[in-house]
C-alpha positions in Angstrom: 4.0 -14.1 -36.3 7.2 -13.4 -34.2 6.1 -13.5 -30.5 9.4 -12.5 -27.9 10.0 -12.0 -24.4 12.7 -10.3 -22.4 12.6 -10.9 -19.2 15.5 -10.7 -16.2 16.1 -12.9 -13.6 15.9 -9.9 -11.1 14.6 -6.3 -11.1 17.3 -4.6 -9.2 21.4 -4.9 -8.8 23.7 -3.3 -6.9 26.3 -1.2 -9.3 28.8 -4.0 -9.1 26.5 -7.0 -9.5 24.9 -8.4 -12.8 21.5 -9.0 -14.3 20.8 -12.0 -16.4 18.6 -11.2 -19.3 16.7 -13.8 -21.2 15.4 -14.2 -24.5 12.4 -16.6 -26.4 11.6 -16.2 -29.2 7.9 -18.2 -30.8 7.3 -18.3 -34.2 3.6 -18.4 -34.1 3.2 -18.0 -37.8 3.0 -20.4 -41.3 6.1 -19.6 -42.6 9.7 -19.1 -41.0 10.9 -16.0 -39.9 14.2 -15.1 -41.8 15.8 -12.4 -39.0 19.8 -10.7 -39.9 20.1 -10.0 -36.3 18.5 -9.8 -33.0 19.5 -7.4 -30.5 18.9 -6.0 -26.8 18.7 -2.5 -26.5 19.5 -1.3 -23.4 19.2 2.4 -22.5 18.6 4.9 -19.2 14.6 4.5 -19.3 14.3 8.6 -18.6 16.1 9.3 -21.6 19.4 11.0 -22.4 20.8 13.3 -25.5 24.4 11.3 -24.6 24.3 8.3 -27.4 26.7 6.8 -25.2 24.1 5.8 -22.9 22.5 3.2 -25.7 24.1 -0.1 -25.0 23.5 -2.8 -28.5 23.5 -6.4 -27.3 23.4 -9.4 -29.6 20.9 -12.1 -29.1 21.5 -13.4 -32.6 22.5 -13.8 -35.9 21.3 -14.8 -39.2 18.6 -16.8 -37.5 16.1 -18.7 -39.1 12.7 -19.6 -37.3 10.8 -22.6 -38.3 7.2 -22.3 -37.7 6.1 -23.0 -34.0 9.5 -23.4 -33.0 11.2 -21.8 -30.3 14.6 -20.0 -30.0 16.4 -18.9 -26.5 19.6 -17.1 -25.5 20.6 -15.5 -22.3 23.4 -13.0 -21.9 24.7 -10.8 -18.6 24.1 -7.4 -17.9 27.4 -6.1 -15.7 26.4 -3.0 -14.6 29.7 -1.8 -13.6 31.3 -3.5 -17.0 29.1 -0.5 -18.7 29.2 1.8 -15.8 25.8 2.2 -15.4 25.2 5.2 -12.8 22.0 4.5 -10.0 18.8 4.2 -12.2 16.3 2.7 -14.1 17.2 1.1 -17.6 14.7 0.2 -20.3 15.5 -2.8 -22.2 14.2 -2.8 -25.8 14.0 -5.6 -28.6 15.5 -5.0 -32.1 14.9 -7.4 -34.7 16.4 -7.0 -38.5 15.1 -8.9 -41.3 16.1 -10.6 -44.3 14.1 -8.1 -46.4 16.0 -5.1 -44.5 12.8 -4.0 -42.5 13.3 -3.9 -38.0 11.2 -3.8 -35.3 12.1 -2.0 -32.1 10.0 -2.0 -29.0 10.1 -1.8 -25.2 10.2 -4.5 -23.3 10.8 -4.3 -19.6 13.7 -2.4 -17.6 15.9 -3.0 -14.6 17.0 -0.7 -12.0 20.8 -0.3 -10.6 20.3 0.7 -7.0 22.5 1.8 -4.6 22.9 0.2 -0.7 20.2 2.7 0.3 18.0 1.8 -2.3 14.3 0.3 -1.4 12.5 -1.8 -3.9 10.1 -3.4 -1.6 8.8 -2.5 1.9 10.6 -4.4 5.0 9.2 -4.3 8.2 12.6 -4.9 10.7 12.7 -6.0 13.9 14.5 -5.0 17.7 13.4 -5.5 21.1 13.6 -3.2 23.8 12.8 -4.5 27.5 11.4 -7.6 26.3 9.0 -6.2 24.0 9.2 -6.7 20.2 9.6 -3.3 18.5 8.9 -3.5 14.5 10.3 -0.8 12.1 8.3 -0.4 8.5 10.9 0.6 6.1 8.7 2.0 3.0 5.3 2.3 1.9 2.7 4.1 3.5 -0.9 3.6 4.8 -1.4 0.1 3.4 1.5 -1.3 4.4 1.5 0.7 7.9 -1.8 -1.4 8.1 0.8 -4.5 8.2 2.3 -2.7 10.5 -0.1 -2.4 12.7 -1.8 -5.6 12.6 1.7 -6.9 14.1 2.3 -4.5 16.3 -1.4 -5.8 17.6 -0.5 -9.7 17.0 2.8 -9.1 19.1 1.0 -7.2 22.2 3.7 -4.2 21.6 4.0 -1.0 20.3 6.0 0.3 17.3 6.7 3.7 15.6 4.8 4.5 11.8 7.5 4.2 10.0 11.1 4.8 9.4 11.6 8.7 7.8 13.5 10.1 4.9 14.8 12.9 6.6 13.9 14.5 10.2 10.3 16.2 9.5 9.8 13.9 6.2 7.4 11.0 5.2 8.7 7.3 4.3 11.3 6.3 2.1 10.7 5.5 -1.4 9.7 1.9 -2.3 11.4 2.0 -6.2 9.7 0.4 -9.0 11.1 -2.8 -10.5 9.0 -5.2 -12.5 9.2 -7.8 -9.2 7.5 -4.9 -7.5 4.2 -6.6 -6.7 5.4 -10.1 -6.6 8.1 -8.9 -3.7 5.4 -7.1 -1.8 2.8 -10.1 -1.5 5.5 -12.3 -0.9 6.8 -10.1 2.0 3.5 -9.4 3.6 3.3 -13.1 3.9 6.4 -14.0 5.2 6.0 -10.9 8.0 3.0 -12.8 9.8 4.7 -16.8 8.9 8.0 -15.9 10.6 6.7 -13.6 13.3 3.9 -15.4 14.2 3.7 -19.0 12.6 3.3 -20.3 9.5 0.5 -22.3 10.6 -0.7 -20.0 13.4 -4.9 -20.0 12.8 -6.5 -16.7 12.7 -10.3 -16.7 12.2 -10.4 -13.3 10.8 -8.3 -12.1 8.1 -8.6 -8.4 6.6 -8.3 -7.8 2.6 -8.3 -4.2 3.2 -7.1 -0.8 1.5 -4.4 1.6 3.3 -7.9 3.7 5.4 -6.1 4.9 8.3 -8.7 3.2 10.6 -7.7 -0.3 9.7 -5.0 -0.3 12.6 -7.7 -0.2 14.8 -9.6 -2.9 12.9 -7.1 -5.1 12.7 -6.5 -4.6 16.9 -10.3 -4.9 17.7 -10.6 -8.4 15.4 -6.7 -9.4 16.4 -7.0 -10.1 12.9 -3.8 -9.9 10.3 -4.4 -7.5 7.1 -3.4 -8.3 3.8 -3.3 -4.9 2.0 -5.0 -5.0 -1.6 -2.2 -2.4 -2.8 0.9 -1.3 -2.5 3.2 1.5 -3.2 5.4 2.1 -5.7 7.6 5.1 -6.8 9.1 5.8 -10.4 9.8 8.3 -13.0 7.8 6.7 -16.1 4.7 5.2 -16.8 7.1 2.3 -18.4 7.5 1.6 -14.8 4.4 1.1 -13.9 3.1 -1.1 -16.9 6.2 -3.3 -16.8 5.1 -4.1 -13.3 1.2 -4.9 -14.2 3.0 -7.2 -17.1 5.1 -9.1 -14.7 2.8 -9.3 -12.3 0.1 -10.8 -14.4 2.5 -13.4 -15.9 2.8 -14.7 -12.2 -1.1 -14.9 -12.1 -1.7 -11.2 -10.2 -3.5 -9.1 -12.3 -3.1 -6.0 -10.9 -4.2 -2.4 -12.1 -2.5 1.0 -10.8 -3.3 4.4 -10.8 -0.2 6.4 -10.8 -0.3 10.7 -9.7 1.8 13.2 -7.5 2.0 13.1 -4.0 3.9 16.6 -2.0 5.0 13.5 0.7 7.0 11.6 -2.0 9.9 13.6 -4.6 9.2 11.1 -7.4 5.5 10.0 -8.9 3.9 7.3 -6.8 1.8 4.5 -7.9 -1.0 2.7 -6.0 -0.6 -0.9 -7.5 -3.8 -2.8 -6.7 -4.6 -5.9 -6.9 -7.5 -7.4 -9.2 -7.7 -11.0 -7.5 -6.5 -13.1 -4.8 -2.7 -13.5 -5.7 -1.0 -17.6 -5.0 0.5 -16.3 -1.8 -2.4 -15.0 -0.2 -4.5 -18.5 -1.3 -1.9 -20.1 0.7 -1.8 -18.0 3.3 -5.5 -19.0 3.8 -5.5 -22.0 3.7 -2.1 -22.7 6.0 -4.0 -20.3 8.6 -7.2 -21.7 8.7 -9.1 -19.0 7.9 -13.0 -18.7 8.4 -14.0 -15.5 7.8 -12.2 -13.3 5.0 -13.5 -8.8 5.3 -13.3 -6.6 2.8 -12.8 -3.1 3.4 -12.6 0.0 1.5 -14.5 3.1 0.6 -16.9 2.3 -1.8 -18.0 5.6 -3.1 -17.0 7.9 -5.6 -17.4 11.2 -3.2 -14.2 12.5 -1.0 -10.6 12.0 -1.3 -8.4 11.7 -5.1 -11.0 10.5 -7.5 -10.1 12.0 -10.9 -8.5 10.1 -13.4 -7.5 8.9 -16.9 -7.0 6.3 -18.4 -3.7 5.7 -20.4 -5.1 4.4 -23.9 -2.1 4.4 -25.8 1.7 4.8 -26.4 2.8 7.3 -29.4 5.4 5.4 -31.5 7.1 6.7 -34.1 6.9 4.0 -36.6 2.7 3.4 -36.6 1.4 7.0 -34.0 0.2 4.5 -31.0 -0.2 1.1 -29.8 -2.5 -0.2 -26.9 -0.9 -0.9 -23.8 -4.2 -2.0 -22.4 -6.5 -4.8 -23.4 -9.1 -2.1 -24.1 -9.8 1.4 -25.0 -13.3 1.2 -23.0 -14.3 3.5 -20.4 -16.5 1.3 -18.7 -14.9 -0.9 -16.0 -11.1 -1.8 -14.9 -9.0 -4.3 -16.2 -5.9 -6.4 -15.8 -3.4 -4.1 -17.0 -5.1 -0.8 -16.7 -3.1 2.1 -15.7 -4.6 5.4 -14.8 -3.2 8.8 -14.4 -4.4 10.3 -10.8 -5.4 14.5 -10.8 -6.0 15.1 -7.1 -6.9 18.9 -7.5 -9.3 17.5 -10.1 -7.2 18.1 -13.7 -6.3 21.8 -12.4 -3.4 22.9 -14.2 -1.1 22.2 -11.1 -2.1 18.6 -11.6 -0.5 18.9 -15.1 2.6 21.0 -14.2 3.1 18.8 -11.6 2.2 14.9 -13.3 4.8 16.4 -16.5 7.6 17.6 -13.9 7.1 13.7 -12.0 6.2 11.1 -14.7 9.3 11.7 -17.6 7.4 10.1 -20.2 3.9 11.2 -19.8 3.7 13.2 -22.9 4.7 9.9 -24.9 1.2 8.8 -23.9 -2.4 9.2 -24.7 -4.5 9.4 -22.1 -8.5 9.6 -21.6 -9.3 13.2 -23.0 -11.7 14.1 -19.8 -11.3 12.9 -16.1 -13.6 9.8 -15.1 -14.1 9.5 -11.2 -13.0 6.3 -10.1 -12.5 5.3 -6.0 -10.6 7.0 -3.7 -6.7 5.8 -4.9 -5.7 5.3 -1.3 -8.7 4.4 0.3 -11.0 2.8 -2.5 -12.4 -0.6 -3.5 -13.8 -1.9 -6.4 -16.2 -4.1 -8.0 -14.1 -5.8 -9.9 -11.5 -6.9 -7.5 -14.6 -7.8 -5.2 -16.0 -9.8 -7.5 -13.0 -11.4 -8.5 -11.4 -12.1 -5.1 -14.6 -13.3 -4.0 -14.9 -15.7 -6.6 -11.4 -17.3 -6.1 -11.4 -17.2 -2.3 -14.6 -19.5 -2.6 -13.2 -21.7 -5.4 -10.0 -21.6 -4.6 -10.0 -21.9 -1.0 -12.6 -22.4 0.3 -13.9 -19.7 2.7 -17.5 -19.6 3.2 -18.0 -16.6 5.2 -17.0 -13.3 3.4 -18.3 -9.4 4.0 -17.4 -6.1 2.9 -17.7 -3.3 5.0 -17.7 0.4 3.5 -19.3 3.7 3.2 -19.4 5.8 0.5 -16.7 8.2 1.6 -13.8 8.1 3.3 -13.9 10.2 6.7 -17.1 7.8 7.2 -14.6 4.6 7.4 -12.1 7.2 10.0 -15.5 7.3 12.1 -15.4 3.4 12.4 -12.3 3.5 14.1 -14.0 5.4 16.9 -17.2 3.1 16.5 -15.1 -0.2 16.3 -13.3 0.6 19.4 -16.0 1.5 21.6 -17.6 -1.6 20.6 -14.5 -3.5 21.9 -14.9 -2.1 25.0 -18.2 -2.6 25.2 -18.1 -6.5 24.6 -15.3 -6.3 27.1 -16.6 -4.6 30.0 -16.4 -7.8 32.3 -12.5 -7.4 32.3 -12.9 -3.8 34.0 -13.7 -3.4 37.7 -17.2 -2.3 37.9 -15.8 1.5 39.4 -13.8 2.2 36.4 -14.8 4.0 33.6 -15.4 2.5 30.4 -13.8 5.4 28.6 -11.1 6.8 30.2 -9.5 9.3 27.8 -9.7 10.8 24.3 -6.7 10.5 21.9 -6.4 12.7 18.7 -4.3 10.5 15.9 -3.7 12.5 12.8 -2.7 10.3 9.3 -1.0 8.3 9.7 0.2 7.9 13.8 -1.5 5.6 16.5 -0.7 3.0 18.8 -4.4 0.9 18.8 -3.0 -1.7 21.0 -1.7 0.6 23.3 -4.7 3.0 23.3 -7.2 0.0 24.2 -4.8 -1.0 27.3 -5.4 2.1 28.6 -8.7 2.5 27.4 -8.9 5.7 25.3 -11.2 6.4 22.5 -9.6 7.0 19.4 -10.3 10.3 17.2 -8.7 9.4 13.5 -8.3 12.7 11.3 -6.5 13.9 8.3 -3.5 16.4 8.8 -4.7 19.6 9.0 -8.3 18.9 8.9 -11.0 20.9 11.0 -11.9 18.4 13.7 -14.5 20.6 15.5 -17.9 19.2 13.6 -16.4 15.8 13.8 -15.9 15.5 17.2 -18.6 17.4 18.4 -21.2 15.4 15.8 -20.1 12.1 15.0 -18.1 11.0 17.9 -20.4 12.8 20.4 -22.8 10.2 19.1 -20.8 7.2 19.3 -19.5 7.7 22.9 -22.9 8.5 24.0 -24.6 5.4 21.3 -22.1 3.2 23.7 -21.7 4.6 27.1 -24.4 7.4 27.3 -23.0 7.9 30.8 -19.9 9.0 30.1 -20.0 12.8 28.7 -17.4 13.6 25.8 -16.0 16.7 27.4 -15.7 15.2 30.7 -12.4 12.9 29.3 -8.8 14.3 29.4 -7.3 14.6 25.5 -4.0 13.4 24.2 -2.7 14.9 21.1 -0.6 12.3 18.8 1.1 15.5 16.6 4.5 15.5 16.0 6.7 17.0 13.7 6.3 14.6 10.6 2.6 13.8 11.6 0.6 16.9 11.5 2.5 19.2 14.3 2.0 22.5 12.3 -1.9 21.6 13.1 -1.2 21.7 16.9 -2.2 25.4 17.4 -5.4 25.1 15.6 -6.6 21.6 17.3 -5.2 23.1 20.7 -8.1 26.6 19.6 -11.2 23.5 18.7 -10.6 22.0 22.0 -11.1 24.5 24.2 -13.6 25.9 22.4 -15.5 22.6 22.8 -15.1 22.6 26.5 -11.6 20.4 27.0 -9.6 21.3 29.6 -6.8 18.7 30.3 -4.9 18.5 27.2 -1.7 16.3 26.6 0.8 16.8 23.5 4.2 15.9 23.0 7.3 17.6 21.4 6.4 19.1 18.1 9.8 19.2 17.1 9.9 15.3 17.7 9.6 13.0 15.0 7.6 9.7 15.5 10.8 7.7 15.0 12.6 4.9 17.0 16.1 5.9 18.1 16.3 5.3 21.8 19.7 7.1 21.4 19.0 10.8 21.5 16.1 10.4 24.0 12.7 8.3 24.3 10.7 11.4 23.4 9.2 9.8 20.1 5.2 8.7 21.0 6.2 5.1 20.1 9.5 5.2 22.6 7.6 7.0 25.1 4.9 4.2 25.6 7.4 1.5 26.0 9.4 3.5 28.4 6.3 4.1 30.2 5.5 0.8 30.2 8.8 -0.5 31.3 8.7 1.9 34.5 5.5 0.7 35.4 6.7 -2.4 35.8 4.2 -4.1 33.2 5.8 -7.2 31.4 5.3 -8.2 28.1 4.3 -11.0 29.4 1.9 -10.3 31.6 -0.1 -7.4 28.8 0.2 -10.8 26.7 -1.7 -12.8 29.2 -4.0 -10.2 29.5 -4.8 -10.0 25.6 -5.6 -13.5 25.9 -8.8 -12.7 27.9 -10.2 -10.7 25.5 -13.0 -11.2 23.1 -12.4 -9.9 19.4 -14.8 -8.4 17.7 -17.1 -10.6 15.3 -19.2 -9.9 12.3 -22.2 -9.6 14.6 -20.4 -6.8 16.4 -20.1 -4.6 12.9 -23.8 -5.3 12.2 -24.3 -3.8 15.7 -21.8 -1.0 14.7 -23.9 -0.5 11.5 -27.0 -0.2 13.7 -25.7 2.8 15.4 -23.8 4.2 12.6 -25.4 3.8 9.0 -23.2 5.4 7.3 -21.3 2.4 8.0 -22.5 -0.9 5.5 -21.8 -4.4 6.2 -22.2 -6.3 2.8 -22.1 -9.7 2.9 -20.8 -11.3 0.1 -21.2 -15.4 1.3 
């Protein structure tokens, strides 16, 4: 049996740069394996009529195998040599055999980028008055939650992230196989260099992108290590030549790949199914005690419908697994799901066929399943595996999940977490000063947790657009008055965190709930303002505002350092108190 691997030594190069393809080929067979040629096929992966495009590479000639013997070869890809314009290129395997018979399949690709180009999320770095300003350059909520745990572990503020365009979401993280790899690796070295390698951190959150983990991550002062990341590309060959990388470097991963109006290609959530080697060591370098799980747990609220990709057509046998299994039951390594967030409406398909190039070369699950929330989920299998290898492998003794069964529940807990904070806090704060001093509104995905607790405002987490009148006057009613039944909701002035690439065309409406409820002072910014960081036209941005406002108070870093320092972190007895006051809320302890 002829096993063979193509693999590159990088996922990504620059139009004048080259990639270094390599070749082994295992006879795994009883008898040699006679071939007239072996070939690397290398093609635009979103294909072309131009046959120009196909590129025929020799890897050898009139080769004859031996059984369980082994043949390499390595050759360079010039990009410019070929003139390969910016894209992504499938690399195929041809094999010709004595008898005249050839095999041709896919094996992975490479992308030719251009300076602008992302393949992996960065989170960059200026300072402004002494105070440490981070940038996030790609992804979105789960790697915002990164973000945000640094923005916390640095006593600072920074903006969400850097925009595609005034008014527009993120930048595009491009698929390469290295995708996942990169993104573990970078997480890690984000806390190591900005914060020490062997800094010890009690608490450490494995946690999905749910917006309120930037206020998790402040109340613990605990670092986040996201349990996906985001990808974009064109095919579903993407996205299964990153699970097949990843899980040759010991990550199995899974992915569940849909449309998003945010992002102009299809995006992939690509979620990890155990406790990669970089996070081990990040755990053990960092002394961890207590590792939390959190995620929604349910099946109810946010994108749930999906299928399964079962097969690829071929032309020389109709299909071939790309999975380990065909079963319905359960996820595993490798599994790749196709998102419908309207449910499997006929927009879903318009718009999954218009995004994902190759989607009609694959079979997919004939009905939707419901499987948790893509952004926001969790599931047992990666519980059960992380668990498993965190207590093997490393050694941590103390491990919980907290979850609900939907996701606006886990926006709640922001609220909850926070007052709890205070709560366990109150010794800090003169005994004349309110507990709660003011009311901030933070659509998805804007917020400034460290910030907010400074000054002692109670944060209201809510999806754009989203009617916030039962909310607030039902769920947060209760947790202000579950914490400090003294202090009456109405009572506390408002800010409004809109802008114009976070939920500014909601202003109006929020502006109509408010008063309705009985708010009278009511902050908001410049809706024609993006949350951005460019101290050059202005410091009118949220993020640039706060730090200007804290540089003409007079407030040095160090000294709101120093005053961190006296604070007490929430604890895992503080969530079960949370989950006494809030049920919707469960703390599952996994030890």
């Amino acid at each position: 049996m002829l096993e063979l691997t193509l693999t590159t030594d990088k996922g990504d190069c620059l139009a004048d740069e080259q990639v270094s393809l390599r070749c082994r080929l295992t006879n795994s067979g009883n008898e040699p394996i006679r071939l007239k040629a072996l070939e690397a096929i290398i093609r635009p992966l979103v294909l072309s009529t131009e046959r120009s495009n196909r590129l025929n590479l020799a890897l050898a000639r009139n080769l004859v195998l031996p059984p369980s013997e082994c043949f390499e070869s390595a050759l360079i890809i010039e990009a410019a040599k070929y003139h390969f314009p910016p894209g992504p290129y499938a690399i195929y395997s041809r094999a010709i055999f004595d008898d005249g018979t050839s095999e041709e399949r896919y094996r992975t690709f490479f992308r030719v980028i251009t300076e602008d180009d992302l393949t992996c999320f960065a989170i960059n770095k200026t300072v402004y008055n002494d105070y440490p300003i981070y940038l996030l350059d790609g992804g979105m909520s789960a790697e915002y939650a990164v973000l945000k745990s640094g923005e916390t572990l640095a006593v600072t503020v920074s903006p969400s992230w850097i925009v595609k365009a005034p008014g527009y979401g993120p930048r595009e993280c491009k698929a390469t196989p290295q995708f996942l790899l990169r993104s573990v690796e970078r997480t890690v070295n984000f806390y190591d260099t900005e914060f020490g390698a062997d800094a010890p951190f009690d608490t450490v959150f494995l946690s999905t992108g749910v917006s309120s983990m930037a206020y998790m991550t402040r109340v613990f002062r605990a670092p986040v290590l996201p349990l996906h990341f985001l990808a974009a590309a064109d095919t579903v060959r993407e996205i299964s030549s990153v699970l097949a990388y990843s899980s040759a470097q010991e990550i199995p991963a899974y992915a569940t790949l849909g449309h998003d109006a945010s992002v102009d290609m299809a995006v992939a959530w690509i979620k990890l199914l155990d406790l990669p080697p970089a996070y081990r060591d990040f755990l053990k370098r960092h002394q961890v005690r207590h590792v939390l799980f959190m995620g929604c747990y349910g099946l109810s609220g946010g994108e749930n419908a999906a299928k399964k990709v079962l097969a690829e057509q071929t032309e020389s046998d109709g299909s071939k697994d790309i999975s380990d299994t065909d079963d319905t039951s359960g996820i595993d390594d490798g599994d790749l799901f196709i998102m419908h967030p309207y449910g499997g409406t006929e927009f879903d398909e318009l718009e999954l066929g218009r995004k994902i190039k190759d989607l009609s070369e694959y079979t997919l699950e004939p009905q939707c399943r419901q499987i948790s929330d893509w952004e926001s989920g969790i599931v047992h299998e990666q519980i059960q595996r992380f668990t498993h290898t965190i207590r093997t492998a490393v050694g941590v003794r103390e491990i919980d999940l907290v979850t609900a069964d939907t996701y606006l529940d886990l926006y709640n807990l922001a609220t909850y977490a926070t007052l709890a904070f205070y709560k366990k806090n109150s010794y800090a704060l003169p005994p004349d000063v309110p507990a709660v001093q003011r009311l901030v509104l933070n659509p998805y995905l804007i917020g400034h947790p460290f910030y907010e607790t400074t000054l002692r405002m109670m944060p209201f987490v809510f999806f754009q657009g989203e009617a916030v009148e039962h909310r607030l006057g039902s769920t947060i009613r209760q947790a202000l008055a579950a914490y400090f039944p003294d202090i009456l909701l109405e009572s506390l002035p408002v800010t409004i965190n809109t802008t114009r690439n976070f939920g500014g065309f909601a202003l109006e409406s929020l502006l109509v709930s408010l008063r309705n409820m009985g708010f009278r002072e009511i902050a908001y910014g410049d809706q024609n303002t993006d949350e951005v960081w460019n101290p050059d036209d202005g410091m009118n941005a949220p993020a640039e505002a706060i730090i200007e406002s804290l540089a003409k108070s007079g407030i040095a870093h160090r000294e709101l350092a120093d005053w961190e320092r006296r604070m007490s972190p929430l604890d895992a007895g503080d969530l079960h108190g949370i989950t006494d006051v809030y049920p919707a809320i469960r703390l599952i302890s996994l030890s």
